[in-house]
Backbone as CSV, one residue per row, in Angstrom:
resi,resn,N_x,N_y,N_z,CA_x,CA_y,CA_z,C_x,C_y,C_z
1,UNK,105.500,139.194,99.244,105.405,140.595,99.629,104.000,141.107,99.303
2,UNK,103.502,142.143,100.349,102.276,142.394,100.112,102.195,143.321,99.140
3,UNK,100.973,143.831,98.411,101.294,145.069,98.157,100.508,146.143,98.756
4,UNK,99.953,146.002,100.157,99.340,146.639,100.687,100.127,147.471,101.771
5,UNK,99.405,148.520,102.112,100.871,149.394,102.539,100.315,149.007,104.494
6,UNK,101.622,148.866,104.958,101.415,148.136,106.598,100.915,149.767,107.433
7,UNK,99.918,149.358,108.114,99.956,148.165,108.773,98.479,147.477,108.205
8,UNK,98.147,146.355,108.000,97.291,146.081,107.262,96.590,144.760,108.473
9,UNK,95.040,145.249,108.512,94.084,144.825,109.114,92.886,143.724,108.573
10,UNK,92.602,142.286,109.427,91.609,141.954,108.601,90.509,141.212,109.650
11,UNK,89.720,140.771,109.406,88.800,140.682,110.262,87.727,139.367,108.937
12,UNK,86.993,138.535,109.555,86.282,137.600,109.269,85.208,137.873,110.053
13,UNK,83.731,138.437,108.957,82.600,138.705,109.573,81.500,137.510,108.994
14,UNK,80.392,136.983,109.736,79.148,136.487,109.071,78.145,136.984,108.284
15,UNK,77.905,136.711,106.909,76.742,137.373,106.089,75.668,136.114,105.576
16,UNK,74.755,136.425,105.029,74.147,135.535,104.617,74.653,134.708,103.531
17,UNK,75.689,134.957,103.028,76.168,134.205,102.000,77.418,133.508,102.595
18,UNK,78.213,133.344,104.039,79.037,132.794,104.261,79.897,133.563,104.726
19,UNK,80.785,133.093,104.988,82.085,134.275,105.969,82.737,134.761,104.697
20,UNK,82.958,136.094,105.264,83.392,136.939,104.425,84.669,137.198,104.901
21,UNK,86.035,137.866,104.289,86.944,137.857,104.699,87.781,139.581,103.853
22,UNK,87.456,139.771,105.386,87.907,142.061,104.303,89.470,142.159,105.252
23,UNK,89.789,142.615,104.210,91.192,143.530,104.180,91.534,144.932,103.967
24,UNK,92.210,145.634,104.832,92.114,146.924,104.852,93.336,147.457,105.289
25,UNK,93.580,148.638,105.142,94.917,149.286,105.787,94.333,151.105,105.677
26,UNK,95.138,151.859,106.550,94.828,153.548,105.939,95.050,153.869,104.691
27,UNK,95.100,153.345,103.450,94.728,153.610,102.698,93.093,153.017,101.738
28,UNK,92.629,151.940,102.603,91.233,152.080,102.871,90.762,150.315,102.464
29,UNK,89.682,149.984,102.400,89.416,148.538,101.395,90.235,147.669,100.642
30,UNK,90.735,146.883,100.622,91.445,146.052,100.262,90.965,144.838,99.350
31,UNK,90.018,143.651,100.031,89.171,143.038,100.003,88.389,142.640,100.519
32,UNK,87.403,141.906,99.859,85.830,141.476,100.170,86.503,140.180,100.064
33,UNK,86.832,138.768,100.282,86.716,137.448,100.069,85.618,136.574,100.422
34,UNK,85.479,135.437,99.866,84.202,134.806,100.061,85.011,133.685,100.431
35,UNK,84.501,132.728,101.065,85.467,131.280,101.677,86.235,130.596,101.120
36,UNK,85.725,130.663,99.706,86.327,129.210,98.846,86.718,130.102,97.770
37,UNK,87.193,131.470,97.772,87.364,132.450,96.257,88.603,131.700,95.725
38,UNK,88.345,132.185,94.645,89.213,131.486,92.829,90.377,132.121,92.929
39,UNK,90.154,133.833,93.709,92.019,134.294,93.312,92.090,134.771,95.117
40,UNK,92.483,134.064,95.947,92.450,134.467,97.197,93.555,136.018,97.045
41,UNK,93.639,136.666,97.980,94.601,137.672,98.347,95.503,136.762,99.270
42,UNK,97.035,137.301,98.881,98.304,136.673,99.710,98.492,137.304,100.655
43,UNK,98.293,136.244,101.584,97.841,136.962,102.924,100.382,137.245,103.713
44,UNK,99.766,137.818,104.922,101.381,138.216,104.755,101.170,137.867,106.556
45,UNK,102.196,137.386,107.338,102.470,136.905,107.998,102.297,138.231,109.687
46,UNK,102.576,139.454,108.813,102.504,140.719,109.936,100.783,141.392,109.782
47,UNK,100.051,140.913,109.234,98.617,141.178,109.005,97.771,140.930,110.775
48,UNK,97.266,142.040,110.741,96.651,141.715,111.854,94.997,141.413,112.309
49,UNK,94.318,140.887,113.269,93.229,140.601,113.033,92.626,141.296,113.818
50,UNK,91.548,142.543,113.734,91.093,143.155,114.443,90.516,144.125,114.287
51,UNK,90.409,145.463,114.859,89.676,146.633,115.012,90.761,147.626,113.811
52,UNK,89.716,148.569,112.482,90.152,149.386,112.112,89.112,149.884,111.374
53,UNK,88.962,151.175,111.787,87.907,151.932,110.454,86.989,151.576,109.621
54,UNK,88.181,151.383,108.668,87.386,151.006,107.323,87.331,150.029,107.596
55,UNK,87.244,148.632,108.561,86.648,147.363,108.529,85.508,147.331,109.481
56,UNK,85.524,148.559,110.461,84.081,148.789,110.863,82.877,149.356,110.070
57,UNK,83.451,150.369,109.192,82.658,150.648,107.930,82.064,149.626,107.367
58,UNK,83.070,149.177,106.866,82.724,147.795,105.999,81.719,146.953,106.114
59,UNK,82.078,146.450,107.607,81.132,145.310,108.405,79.142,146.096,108.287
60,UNK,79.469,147.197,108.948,78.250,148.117,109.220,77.226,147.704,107.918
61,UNK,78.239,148.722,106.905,77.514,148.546,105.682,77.032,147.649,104.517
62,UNK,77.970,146.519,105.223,77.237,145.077,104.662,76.107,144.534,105.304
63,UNK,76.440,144.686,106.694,74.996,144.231,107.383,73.938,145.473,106.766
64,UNK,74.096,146.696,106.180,73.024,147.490,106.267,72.485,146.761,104.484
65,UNK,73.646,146.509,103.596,73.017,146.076,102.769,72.213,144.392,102.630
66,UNK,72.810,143.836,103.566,72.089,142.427,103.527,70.807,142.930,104.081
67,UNK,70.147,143.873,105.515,69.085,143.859,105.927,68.282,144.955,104.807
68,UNK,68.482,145.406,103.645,67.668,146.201,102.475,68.063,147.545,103.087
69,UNK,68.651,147.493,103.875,68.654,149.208,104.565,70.037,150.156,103.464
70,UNK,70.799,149.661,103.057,71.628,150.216,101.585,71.533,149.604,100.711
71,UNK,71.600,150.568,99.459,71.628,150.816,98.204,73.186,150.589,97.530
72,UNK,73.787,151.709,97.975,75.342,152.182,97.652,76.279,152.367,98.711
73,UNK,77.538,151.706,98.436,77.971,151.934,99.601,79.321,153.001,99.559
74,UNK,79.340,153.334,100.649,80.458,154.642,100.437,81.117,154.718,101.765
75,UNK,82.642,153.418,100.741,84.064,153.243,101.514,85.015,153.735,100.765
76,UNK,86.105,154.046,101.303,87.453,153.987,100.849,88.173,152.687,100.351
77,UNK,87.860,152.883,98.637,88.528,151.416,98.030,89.900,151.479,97.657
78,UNK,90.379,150.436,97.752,91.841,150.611,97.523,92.565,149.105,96.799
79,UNK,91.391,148.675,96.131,92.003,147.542,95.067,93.008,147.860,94.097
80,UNK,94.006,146.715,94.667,95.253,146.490,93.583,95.032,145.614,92.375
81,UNK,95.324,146.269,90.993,95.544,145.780,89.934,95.702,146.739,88.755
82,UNK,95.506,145.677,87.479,96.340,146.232,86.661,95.223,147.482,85.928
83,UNK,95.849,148.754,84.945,95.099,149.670,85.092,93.845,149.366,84.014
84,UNK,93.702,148.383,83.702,92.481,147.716,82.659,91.325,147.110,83.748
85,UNK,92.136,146.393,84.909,91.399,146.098,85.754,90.606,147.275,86.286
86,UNK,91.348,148.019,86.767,90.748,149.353,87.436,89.727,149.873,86.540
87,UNK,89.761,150.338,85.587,88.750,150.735,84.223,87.296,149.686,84.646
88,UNK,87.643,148.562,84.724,86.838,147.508,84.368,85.888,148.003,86.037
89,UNK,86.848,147.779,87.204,86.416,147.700,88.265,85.775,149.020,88.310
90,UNK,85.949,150.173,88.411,85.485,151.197,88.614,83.926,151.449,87.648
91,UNK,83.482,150.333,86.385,82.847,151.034,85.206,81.632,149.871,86.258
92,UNK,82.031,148.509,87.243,81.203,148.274,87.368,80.018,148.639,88.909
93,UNK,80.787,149.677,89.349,80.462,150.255,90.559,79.054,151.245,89.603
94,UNK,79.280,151.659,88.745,78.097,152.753,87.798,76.934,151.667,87.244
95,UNK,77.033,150.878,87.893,75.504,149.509,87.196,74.884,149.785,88.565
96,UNK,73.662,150.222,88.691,72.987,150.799,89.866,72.592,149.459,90.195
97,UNK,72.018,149.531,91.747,71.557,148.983,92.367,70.622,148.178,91.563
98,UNK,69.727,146.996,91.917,69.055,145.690,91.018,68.934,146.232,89.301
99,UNK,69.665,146.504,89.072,70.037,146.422,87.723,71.331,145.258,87.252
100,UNK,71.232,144.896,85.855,72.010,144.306,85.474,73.019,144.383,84.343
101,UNK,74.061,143.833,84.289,74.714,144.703,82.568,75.363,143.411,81.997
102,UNK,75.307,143.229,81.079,76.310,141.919,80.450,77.413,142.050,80.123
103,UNK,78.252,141.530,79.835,79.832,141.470,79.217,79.881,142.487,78.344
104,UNK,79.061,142.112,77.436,79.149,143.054,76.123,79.242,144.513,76.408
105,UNK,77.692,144.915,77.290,77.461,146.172,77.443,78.425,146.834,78.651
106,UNK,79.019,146.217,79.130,80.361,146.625,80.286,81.524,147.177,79.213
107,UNK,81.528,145.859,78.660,83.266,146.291,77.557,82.888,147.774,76.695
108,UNK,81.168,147.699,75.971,80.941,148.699,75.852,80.962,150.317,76.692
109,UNK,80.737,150.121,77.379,80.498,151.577,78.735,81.942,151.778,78.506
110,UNK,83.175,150.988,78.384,84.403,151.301,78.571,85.309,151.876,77.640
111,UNK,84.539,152.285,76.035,85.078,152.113,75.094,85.769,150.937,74.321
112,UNK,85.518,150.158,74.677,86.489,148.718,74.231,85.589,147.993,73.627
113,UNK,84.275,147.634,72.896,83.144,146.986,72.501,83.537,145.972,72.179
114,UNK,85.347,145.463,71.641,85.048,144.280,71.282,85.847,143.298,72.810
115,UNK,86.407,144.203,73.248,87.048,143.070,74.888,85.946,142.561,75.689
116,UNK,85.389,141.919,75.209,83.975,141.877,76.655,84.685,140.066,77.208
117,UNK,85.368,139.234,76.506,86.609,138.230,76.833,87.502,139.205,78.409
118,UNK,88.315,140.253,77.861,89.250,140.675,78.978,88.220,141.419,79.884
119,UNK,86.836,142.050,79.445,85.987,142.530,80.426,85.985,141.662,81.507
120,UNK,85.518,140.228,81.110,85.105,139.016,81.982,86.047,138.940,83.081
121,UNK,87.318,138.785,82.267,88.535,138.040,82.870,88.957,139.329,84.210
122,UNK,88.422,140.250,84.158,88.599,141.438,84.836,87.506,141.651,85.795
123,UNK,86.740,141.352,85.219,85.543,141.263,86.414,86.140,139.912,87.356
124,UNK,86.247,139.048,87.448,86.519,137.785,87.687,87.582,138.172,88.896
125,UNK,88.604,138.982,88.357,89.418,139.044,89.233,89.191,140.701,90.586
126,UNK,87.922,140.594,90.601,87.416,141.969,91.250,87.909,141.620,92.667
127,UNK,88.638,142.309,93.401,88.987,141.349,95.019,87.572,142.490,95.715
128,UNK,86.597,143.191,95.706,85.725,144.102,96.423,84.541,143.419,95.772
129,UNK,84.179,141.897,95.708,83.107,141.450,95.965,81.852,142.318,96.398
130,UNK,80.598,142.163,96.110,79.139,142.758,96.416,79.862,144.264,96.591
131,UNK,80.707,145.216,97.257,80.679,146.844,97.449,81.327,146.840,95.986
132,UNK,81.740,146.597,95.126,82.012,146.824,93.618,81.435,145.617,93.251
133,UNK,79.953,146.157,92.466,79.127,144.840,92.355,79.343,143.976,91.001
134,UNK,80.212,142.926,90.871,80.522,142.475,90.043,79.227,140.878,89.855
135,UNK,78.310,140.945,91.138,77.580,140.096,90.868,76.487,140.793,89.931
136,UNK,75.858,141.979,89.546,75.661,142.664,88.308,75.471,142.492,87.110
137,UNK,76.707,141.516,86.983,77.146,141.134,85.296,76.911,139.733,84.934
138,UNK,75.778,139.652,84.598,75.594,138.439,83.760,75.623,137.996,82.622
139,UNK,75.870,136.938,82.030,76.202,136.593,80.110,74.839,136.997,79.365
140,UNK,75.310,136.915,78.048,74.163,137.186,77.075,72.776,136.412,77.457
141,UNK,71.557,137.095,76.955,70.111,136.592,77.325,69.879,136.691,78.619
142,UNK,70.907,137.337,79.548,70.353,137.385,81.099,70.836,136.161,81.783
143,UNK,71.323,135.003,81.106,71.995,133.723,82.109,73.132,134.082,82.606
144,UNK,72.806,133.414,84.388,73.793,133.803,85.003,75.239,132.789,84.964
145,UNK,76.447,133.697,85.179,77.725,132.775,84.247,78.657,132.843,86.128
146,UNK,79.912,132.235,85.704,80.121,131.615,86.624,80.822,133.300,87.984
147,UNK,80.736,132.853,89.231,81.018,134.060,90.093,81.558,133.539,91.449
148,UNK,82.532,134.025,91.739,83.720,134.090,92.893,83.179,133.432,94.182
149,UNK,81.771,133.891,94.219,80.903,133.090,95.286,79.912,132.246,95.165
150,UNK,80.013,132.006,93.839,79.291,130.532,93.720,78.259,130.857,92.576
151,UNK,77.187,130.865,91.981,75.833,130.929,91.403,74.915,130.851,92.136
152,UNK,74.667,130.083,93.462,73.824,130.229,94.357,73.690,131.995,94.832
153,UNK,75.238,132.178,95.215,75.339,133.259,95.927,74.911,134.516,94.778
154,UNK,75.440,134.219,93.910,75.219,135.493,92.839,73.363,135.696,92.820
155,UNK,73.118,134.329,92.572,71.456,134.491,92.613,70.738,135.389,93.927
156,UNK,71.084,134.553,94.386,70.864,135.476,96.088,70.922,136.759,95.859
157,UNK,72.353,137.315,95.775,72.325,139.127,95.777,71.557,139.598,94.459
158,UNK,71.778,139.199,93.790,70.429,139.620,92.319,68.961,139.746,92.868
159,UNK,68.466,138.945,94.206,67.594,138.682,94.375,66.974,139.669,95.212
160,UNK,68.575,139.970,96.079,68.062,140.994,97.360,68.118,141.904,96.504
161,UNK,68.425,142.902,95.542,68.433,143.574,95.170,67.411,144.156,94.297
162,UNK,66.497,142.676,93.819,65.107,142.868,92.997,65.564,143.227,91.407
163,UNK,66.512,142.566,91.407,67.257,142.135,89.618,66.214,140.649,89.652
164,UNK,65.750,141.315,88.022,65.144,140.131,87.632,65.627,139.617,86.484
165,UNK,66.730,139.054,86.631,67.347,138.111,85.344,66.471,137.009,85.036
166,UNK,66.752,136.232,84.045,65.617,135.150,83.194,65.278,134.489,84.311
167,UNK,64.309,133.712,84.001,64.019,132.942,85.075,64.906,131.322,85.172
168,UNK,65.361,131.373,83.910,66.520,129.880,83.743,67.792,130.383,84.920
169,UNK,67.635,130.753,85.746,69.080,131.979,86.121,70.391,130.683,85.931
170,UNK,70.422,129.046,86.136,71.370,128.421,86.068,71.656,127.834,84.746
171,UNK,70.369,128.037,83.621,70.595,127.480,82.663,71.641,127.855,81.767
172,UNK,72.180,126.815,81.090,73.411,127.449,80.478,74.374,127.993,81.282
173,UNK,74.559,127.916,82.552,75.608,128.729,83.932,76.665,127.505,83.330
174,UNK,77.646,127.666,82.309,78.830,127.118,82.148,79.982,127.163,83.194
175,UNK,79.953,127.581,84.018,81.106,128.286,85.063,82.226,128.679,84.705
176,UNK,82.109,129.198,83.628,83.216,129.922,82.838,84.226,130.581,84.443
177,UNK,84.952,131.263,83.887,85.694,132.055,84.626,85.114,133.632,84.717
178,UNK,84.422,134.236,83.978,84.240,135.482,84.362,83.331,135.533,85.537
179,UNK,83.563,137.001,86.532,82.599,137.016,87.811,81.469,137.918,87.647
C-alpha cells in the first residue's frame, strides 16, 4: 500500500547525474530517485506515468539548477516519514546553496548535539534528493561520506554549486550509510 494519496504521477527525466525518477500526486513532491538508490520508494501498480504539475515544476527546475540558472528551489514537498526524519529533512533544506554542514553541526541546528548517528541515518533516508539538499552534508574534516547517488555524484553537485570541501573529497569516503 502506498502511502501517497491517488492519484499519484511519475515520470523518468535525464540529468547530468543519470535518470532521475520523481513522484508526485496533488499533494505535491514525493520523490527525487537516482537509478540504483539504497531505499527505493514502493512503487504501486495504479501509479501513472506522465503529465502533472508538480512533475513539470520539478523537471523545469532541475534543468534550471543543473544549467546554474537556480539556487533554491520552490516546490510543493510532500515526503513521507517519521517525525525525526522530517526535523532532520526540513533542517537540511536551511544549508544554503554551495555551502556545507557536517553531521555534527546538522544534529546540532536541531537541538539534538549528541544524535548526529540518527542525523546520518535520516539524512540517508531523504527520498527529495538534490531539492532537499542532503548532498550538503559531509563527515568530519570536510570528507565526503557515503550518498544515495554515489560519491561521484555527490562530488559533482558540491561542485556545481562551488562547495569547496577538502580536496581528498574520496579520502576516507567509508560508504557508511549516511547521505
Amino acid at each position: 500500500m502506498t502511502p501517497y494519496p491517488a492519484p499519484v504521477f511519475t515520470r523518468t527525466i535525464g540529468s547530468p547525474v543519470g535518470p532521475l525518477f520523481l513522484v508526485a500526486s496533488g499533494a505535491g513532491l514525493h520523490a527525487i530517485e537516482f537509478e540504483s538508490a539504497r531505499h527505493p520508494v514502493r512503487r504501486n501498480d495504479d501509479w501513472r506515468e506522465g503529465a502533472h504539475p508538480v512533475l513539470d515544476a520539478t523537471q523545469q527546475q532541475l534543468d534550471e539548477y543543473f544549467t546554474g540558472r537556480r539556487r533554491k528551489f520552490d516546490l510543493p514537498l510532500a515526503a513521507h516519514g517519521t517525525p525525526f526524519q522530517q526535523v532532520v529533512w526540513q533542517a537540511l533544506t536551511r544549508i544554503p546553496f554551495g555551502a556545507t554542514a557536517s553531521y555534527v553541526a546538522l544534529a546540532r541546528s536541531i537541538g539534538r548535539p549528541t544524535a548526529s548517528r540518527a542525523v546520518g541515518a535520516a539524512n540517508g533516508r531523504n527520498p527529495l534528493s538534490i531539492v532537499v539538499p542532503c548532498h550538503r552534508v559531509i563527515g568530519a574534516g570536510g570528507l565526503l561520506t557515503g550518498f544515495g547517488g554515489g560519491l561521484p555524484t555527490k562530488a559533482f553537485l558540491l561542485s556545481l554549486e562551488g562547495a569547496r570541501p577538502r580536496d581528498d573529497l574520496f579520502a576516507g569516503g567509508d560508504g557508511d550509510a549516511r547521505d
